[in-house]
C-alpha positions in Angstrom: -49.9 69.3 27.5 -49.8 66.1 25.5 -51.9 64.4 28.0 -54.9 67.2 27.7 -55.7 67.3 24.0 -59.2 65.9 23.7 -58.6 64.1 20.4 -56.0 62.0 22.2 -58.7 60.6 24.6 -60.3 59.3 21.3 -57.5 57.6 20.3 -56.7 56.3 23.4 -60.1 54.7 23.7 -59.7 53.5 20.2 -56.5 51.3 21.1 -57.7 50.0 24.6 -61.1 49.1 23.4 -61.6 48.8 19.6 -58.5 47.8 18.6 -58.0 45.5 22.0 -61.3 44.0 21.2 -60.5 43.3 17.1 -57.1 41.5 17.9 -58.4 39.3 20.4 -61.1 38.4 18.1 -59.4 38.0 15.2 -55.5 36.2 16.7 -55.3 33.7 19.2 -54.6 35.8 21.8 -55.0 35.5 25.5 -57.6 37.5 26.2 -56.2 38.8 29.7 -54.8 41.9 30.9 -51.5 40.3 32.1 -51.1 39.0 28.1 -51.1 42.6 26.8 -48.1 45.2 27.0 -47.8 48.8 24.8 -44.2 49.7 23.5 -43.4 53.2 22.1 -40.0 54.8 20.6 -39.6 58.5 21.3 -42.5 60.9 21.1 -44.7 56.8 21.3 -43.1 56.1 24.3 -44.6 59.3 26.0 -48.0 57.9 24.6 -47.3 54.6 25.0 -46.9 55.4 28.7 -49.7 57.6 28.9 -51.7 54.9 27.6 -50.4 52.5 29.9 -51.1 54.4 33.0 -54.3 55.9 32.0 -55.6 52.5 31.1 -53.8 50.0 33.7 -56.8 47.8 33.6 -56.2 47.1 29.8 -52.3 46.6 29.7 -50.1 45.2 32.3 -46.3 46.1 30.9 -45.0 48.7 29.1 -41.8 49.0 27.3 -40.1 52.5 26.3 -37.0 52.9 23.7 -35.6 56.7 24.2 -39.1 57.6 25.6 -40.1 61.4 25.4 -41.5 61.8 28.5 -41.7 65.4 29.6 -45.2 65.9 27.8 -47.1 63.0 30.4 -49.0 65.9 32.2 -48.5 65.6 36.1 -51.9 64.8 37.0 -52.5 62.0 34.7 -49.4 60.6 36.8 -51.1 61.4 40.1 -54.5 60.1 38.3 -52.7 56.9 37.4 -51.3 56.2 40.1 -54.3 55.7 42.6 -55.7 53.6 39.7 -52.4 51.5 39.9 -52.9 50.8 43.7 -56.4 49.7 42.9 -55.0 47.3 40.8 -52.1 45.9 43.1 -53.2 46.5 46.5 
């Protein structure tokens, strides 16, 4: 499944981290989890969400156009979601 592909958890660590980190620094951003949101179109809005969910303490919003969304594995969803409560209990 999309969500089990090891290269993926590269990239995903890559956008929450690195490229989090290079935007703040180099944009005035505010540098807060409830400032940053992920959008994806398609096939992105499977990874978009993914990303989202997996990384909750990173992004607070996520927007999906025609989302994909049968290749989000169910345990990253089950996974997610106890992170989720963490967040907002």
């Amino acid at each position: 499944m999309l969500a089990d592909v090891a290269p993926l958890a590269d990239a995903d660590r890559f956008v929450s981290d690195e490229l989090v980190a290079a935007v703040d620094a180099r944009y005035r951003t505010i540098a807060a989890r409830i400032s940053r949101g992920l959008a994806g179109y398609s096939t992105g809005g499977a990874v978009a969400l993914r990303l989202a969910m997996n990384k909750a303490d990173v992004f607070s919003s996520v927007y999906l156009l025609n989302a994909s969304v049968g290749d989000v594995a169910p345990a990253v969803v089950e996974r997610s979601a106890t992170g989720l409560q963490r967040l907002y209990s």
